[in-house]
SEVEXSE-525698 format. One record per residue (C-alpha): residue in three letters; x, y, z. Coordinates in Angstrom, 1 decimal, decimal comma. Each point is the difference from the previous one (the first is absolute). Layout:
! SEVEXSE-525698
+------+--------+--------+--------+
! zati !      u !      v !      w !
+------+--------+--------+--------+
!  ALA !      X !      Y !      Z !
...
+------+--------+--------+--------+
//
This chain:
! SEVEXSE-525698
+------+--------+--------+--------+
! zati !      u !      v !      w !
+------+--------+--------+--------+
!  UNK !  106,8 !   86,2 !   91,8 !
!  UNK !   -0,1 !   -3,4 !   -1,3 !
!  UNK !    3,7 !    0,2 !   -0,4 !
!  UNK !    0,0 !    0,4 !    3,8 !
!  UNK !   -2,3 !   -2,4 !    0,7 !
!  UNK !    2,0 !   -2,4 !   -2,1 !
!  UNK !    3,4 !    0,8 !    2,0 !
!  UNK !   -2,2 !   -0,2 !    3,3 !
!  UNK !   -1,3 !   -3,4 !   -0,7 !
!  UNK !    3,3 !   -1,6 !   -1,0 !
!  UNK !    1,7 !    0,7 !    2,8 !
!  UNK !   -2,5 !   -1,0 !    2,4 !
!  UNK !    0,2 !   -3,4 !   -2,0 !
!  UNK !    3,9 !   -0,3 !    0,3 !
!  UNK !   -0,5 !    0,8 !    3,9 !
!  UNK !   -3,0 !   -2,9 !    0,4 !
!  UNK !    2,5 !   -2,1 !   -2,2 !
!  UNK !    3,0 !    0,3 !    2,6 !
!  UNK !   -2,6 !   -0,2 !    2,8 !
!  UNK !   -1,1 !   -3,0 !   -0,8 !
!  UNK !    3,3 !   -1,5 !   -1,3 !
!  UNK !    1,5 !    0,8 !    3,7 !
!  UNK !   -2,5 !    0,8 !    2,2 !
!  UNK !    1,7 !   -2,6 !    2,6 !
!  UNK !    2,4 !    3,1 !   -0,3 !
!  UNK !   -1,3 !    3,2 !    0,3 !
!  UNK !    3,3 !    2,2 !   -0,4 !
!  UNK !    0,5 !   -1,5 !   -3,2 !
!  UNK !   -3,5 !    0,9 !   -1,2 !
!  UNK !    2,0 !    3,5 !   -0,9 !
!  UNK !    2,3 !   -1,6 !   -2,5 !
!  UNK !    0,2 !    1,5 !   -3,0 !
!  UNK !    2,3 !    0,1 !   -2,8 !
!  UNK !    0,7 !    2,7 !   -2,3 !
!  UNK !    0,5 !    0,9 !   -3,8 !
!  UNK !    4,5 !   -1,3 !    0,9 !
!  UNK !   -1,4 !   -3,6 !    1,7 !
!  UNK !    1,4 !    1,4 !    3,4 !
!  UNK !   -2,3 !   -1,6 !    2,6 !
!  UNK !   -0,4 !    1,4 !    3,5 !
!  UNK !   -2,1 !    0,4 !    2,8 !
!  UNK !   -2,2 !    3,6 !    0,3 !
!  UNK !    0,6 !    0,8 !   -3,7 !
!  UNK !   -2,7 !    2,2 !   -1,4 !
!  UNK !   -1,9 !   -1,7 !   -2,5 !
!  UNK !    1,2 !    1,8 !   -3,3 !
!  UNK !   -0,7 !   -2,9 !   -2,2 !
!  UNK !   -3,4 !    0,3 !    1,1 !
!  UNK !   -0,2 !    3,1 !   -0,7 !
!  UNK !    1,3 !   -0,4 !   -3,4 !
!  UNK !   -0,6 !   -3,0 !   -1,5 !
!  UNK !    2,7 !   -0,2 !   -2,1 !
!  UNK !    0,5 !   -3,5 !   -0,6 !
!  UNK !   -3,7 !   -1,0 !   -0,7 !
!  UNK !    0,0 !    2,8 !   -3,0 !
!  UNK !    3,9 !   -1,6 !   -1,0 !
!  UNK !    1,3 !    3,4 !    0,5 !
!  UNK !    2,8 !   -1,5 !    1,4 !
!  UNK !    1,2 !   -2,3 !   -2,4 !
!  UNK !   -0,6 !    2,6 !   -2,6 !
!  UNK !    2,5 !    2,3 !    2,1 !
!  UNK !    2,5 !   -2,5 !   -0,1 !
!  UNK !   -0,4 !   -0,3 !   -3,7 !
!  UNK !   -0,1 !    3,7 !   -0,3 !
!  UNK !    2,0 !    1,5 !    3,0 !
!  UNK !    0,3 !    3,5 !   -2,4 !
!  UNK !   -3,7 !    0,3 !   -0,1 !
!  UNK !   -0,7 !    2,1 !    3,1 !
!  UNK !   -1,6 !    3,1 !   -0,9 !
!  UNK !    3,1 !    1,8 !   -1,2 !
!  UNK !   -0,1 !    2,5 !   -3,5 !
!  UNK !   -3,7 !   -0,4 !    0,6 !
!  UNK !   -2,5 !    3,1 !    0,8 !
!  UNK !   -3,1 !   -0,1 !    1,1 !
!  UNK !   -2,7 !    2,4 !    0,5 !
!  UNK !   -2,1 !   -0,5 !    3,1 !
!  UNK !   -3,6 !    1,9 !    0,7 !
!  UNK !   -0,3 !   -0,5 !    3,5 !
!  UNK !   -2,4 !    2,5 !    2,6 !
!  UNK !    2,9 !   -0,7 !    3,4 !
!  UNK !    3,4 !   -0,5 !   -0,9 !
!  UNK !    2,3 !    1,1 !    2,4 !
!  UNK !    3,7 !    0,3 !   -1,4 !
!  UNK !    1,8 !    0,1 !    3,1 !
!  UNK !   -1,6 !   -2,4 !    1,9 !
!  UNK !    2,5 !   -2,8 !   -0,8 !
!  UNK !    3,4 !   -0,2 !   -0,7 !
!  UNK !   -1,1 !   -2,7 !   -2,4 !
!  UNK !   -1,5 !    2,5 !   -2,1 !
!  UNK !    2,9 !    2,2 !   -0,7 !
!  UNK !    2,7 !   -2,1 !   -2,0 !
!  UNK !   -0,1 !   -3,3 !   -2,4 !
!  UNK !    1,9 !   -3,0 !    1,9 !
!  UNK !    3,7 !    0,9 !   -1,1 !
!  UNK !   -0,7 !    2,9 !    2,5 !
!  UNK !    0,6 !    3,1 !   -2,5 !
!  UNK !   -2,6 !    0,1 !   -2,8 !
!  UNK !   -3,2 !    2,0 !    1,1 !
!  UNK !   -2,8 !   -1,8 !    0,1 !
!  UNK !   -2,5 !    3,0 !    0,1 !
!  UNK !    1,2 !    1,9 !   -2,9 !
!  UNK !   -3,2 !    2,6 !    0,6 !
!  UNK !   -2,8 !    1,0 !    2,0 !
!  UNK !   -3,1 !    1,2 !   -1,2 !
!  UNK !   -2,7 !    1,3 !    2,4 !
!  UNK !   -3,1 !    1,1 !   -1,9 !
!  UNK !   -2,3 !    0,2 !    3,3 !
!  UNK !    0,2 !    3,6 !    0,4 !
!  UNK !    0,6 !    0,0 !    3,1 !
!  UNK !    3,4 !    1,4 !    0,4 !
!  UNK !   -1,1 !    3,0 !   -2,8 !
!  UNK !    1,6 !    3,1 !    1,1 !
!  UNK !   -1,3 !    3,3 !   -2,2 !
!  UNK !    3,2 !    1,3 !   -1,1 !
!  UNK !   -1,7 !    3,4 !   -2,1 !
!  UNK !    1,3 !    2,1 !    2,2 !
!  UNK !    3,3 !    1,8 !   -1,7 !
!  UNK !    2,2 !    2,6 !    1,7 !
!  UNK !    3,6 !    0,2 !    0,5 !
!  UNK !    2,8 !   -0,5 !    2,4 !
!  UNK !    2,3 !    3,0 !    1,2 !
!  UNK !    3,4 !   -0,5 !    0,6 !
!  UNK !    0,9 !    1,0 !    3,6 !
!  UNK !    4,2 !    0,6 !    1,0 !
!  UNK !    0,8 !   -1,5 !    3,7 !
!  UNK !    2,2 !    1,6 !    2,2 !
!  UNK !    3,7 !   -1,3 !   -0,4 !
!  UNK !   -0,2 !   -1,3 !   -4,0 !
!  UNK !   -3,0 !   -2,2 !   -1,0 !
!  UNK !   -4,0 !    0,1 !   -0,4 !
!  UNK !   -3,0 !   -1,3 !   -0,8 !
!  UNK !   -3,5 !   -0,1 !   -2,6 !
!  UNK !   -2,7 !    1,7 !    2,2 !
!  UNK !   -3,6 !   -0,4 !   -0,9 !
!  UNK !   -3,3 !    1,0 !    2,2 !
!  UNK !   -1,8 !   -3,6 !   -0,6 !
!  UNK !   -4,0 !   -0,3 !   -0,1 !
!  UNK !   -0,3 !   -0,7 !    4,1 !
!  UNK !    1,9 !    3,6 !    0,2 !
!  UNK !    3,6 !   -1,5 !    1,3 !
!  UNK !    2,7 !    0,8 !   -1,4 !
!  UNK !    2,2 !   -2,5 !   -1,8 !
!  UNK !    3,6 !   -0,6 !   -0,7 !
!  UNK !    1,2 !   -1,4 !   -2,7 !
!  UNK !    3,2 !   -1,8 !   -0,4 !
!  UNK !    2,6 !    2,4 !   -2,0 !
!  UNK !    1,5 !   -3,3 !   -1,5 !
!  UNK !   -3,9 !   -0,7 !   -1,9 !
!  UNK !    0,3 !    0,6 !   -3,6 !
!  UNK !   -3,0 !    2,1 !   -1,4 !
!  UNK !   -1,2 !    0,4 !   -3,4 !
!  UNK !   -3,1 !    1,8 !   -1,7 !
!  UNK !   -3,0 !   -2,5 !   -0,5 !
!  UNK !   -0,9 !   -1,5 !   -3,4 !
!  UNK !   -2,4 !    2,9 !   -1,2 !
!  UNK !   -3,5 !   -0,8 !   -1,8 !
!  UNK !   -1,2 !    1,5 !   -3,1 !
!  UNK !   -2,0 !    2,4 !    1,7 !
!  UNK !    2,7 !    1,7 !    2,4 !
!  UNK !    2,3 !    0,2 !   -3,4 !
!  UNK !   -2,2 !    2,4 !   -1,3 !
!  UNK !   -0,2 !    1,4 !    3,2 !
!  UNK !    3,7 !    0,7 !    0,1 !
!  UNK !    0,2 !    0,9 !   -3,6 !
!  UNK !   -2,4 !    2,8 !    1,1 !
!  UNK !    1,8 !    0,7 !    3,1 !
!  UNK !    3,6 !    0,1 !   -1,7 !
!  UNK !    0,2 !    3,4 !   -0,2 !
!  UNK !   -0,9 !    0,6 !    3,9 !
!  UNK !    2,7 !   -2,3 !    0,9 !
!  UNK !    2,6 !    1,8 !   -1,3 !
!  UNK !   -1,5 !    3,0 !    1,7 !
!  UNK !    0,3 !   -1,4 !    3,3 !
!  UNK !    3,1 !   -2,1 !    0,0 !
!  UNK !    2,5 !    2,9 !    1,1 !
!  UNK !   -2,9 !    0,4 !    3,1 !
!  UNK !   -0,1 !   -3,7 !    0,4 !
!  UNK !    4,0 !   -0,2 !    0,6 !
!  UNK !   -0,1 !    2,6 !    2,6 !
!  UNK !   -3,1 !   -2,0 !    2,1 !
!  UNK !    2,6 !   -3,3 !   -0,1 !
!  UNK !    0,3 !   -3,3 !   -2,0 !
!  UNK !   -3,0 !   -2,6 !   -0,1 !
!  UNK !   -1,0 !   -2,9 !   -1,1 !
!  UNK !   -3,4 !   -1,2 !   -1,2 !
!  UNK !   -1,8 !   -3,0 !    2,0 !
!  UNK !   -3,8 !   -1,1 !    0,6 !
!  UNK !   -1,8 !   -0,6 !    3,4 !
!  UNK !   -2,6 !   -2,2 !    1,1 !
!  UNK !   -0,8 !   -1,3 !    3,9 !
!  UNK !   -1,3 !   -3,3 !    1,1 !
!  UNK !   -1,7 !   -1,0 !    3,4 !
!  UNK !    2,0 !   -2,7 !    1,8 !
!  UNK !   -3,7 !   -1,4 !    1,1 !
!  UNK !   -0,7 !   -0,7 !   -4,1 !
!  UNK !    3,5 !   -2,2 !   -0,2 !
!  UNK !    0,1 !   -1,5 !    3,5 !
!  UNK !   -1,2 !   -3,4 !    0,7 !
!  UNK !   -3,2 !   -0,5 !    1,9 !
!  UNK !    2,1 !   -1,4 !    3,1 !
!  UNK !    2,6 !    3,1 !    0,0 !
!  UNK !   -3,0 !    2,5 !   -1,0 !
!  UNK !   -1,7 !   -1,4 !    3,6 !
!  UNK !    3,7 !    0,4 !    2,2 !
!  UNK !    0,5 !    3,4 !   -1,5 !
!  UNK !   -3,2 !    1,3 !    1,0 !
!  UNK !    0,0 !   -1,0 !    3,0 !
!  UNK !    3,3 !    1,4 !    1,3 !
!  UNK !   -0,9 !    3,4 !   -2,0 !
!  UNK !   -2,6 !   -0,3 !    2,0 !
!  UNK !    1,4 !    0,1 !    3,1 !
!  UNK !    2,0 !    2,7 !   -0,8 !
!  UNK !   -2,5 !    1,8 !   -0,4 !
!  UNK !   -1,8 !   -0,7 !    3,1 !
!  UNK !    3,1 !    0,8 !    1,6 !
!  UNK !   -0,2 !    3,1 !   -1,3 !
!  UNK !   -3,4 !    0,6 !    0,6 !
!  UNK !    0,2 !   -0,8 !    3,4 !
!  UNK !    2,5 !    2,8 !    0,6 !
!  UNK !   -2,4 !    2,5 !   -1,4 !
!  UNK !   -3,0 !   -1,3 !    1,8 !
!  UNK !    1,7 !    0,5 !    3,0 !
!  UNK !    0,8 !    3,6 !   -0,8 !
!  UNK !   -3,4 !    0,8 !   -1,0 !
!  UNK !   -1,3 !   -1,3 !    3,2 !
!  UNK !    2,4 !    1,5 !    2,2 !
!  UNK !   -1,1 !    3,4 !   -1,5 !
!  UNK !   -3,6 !   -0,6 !    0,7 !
!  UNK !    0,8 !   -1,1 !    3,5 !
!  UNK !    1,5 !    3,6 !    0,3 !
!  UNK !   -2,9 !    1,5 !   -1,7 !
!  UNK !   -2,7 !   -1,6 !    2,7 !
!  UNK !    2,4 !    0,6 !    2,8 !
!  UNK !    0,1 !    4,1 !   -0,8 !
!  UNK !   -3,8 !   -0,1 !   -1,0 !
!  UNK !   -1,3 !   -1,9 !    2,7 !
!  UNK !   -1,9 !    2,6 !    2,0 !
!  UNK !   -0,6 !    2,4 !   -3,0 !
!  UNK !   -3,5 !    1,5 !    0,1 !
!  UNK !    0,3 !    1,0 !   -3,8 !
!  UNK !    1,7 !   -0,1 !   -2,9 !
!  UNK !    1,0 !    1,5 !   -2,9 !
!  UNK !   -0,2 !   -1,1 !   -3,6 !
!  UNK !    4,1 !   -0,4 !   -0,5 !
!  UNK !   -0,2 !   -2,0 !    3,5 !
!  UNK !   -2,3 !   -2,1 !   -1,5 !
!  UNK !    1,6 !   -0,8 !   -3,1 !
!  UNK !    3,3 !   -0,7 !    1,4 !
!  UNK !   -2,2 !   -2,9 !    2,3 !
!  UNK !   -1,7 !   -1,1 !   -3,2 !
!  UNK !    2,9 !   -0,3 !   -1,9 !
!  UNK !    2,0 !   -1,9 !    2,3 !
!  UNK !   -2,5 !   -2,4 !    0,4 !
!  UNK !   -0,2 !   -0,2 !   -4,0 !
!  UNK !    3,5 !   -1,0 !    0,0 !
!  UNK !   -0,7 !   -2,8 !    2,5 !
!  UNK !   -2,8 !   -1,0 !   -2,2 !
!  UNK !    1,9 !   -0,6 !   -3,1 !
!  UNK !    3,2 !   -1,9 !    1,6 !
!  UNK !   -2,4 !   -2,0 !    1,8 !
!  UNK !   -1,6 !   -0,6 !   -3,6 !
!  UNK !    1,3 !   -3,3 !   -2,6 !
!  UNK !   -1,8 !    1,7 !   -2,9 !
!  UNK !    2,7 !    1,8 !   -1,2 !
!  UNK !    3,1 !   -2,2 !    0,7 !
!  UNK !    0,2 !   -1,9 !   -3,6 !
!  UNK !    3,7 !   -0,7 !   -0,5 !
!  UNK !    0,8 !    0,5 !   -3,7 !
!  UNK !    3,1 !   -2,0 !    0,6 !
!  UNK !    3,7 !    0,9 !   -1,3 !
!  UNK !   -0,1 !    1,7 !   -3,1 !
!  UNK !    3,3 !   -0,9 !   -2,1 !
!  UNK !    1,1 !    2,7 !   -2,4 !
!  UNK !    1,1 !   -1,4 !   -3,3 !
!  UNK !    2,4 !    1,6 !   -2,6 !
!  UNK !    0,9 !   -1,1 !   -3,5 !
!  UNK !    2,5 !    1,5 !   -2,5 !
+------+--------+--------+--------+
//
């Protein structure tokens, strides 16, 4: 903050400077000249910004043009860093060498459980070809690329002894389990877009699921009262009626009730189905 502050002040001291140098002259009050001495008119302030000749940076640069950042790394703990928010973020000034060699997050908050261990079956396509298929958590099926290269997951201490015990069954089962097809092993977990989506794209989602669903709703609501339009037209001069005539009046007006009703429209959001192997 008092970094910024800093920055904030000095250039609003190099602006009152030129002001007041040419204020006779108020389009060249912009003038500015940058870290290469080029001198123009509308230039944005970067030397302002940076004040790299009060600290001598330049002139230590000059001395030391090799001393840019390169062969250096440097861990950063930072709570908003966005990788891909700049292009000046992704390589080192000759253009090639990564500048982020890793990313980190520790906030939890892109944590997928990932327990969840089943397997793939193999499944033939007409004409040559196929694909992995695998029920996912949200109940959809999901294909998997044929090109994917699966292998077992590491296995803990606990599920060796496991298969130790379980070594014998396995050879039992193994002529049944090449009749059922080939698989592969892989873990499942789901996330909720709503958890991973910005506030601003959390609010536009909602509200165009929203009127989907009113959309939809509308349709029904319009059936329902259509039906109960034909209900009071062929009961309108009934005397009395039964218990089933009165149910199927009650009932219909139940519907109503409830499609009329914002109680139970809580969107849950997209649900992505996640697979590891």
């Amino acid at each position: 903050m008092a970094l910024f502050l800093f920055l904030v002040a000095h250039w609003v001291t190099q602006i009152s400077s030129l002001h007041s140098r040419h204020s006779s002259n108020p389009r060249t009050c912009l003038a500015m000249t940058n870290d290469n001495g080029q001198q123009g008119p509308n230039l944005f302030p970067e030397v302002g910004l940076i004040p790299k000749q009060e600290t001598n940076v330049l002139e230590f640069l000059k001395k030391n043009p090799t001393y840019d950042g390169r062969n250096v790394r440097i861990g950063i703990l930072d709570s908003g860093v966005d990788p891909g928010s700049s292009e000046a973020l992704r390589t080192m000034l000759d253009g090639t060498t990564p500048k982020l060699v890793e990313v980190v997050d520790c906030s939890g908050a892109g944590d997928v459980d990932m327990t969840k261990e089943t397997e793939a079956t193999w499944v033939e396509e007409e004409g040559g070809g196929g694909y992995w298929s695998v029920t996912g958590l949200s109940g959809r099926e999901l294909k998997l690329s044929a090109e994917w290269k699966f292998q077992p997951f590491p296995v803990t201490a606990e599920a060796k002894k496991g298969e130790e015990r379980g070594a014998e069954e396995d050879a039992e089962n193994e002529e049944e389990e090449e009749k059922k097809g080939k698989t592969v092993p892989v873990r499942l977990g789901f996330k909720r877009g709503y958890d991973i989506y910005a506030s601003a794209l959390t609010r536009r989602v909602k509200a165009e699921r929203q009127r989907l669903l009113d959309v939809e709703i509308a349709k029904y609501e319009a059936d329902v009262r259509k039906e109960l339009a034909d209900w009071n037209a062929t009961h309108a001069n009934a005397q009395r009626m039964d218990a089933e005539t009165i149910r199927q009046r009650d009932e219909l007006n139940a519907r109503l009730e409830i499609l009329q009703s914002k109680d139970w429209q809580e969107d849950p959001g997209p649900v992505y189905d996640c697979v590891e192997w």
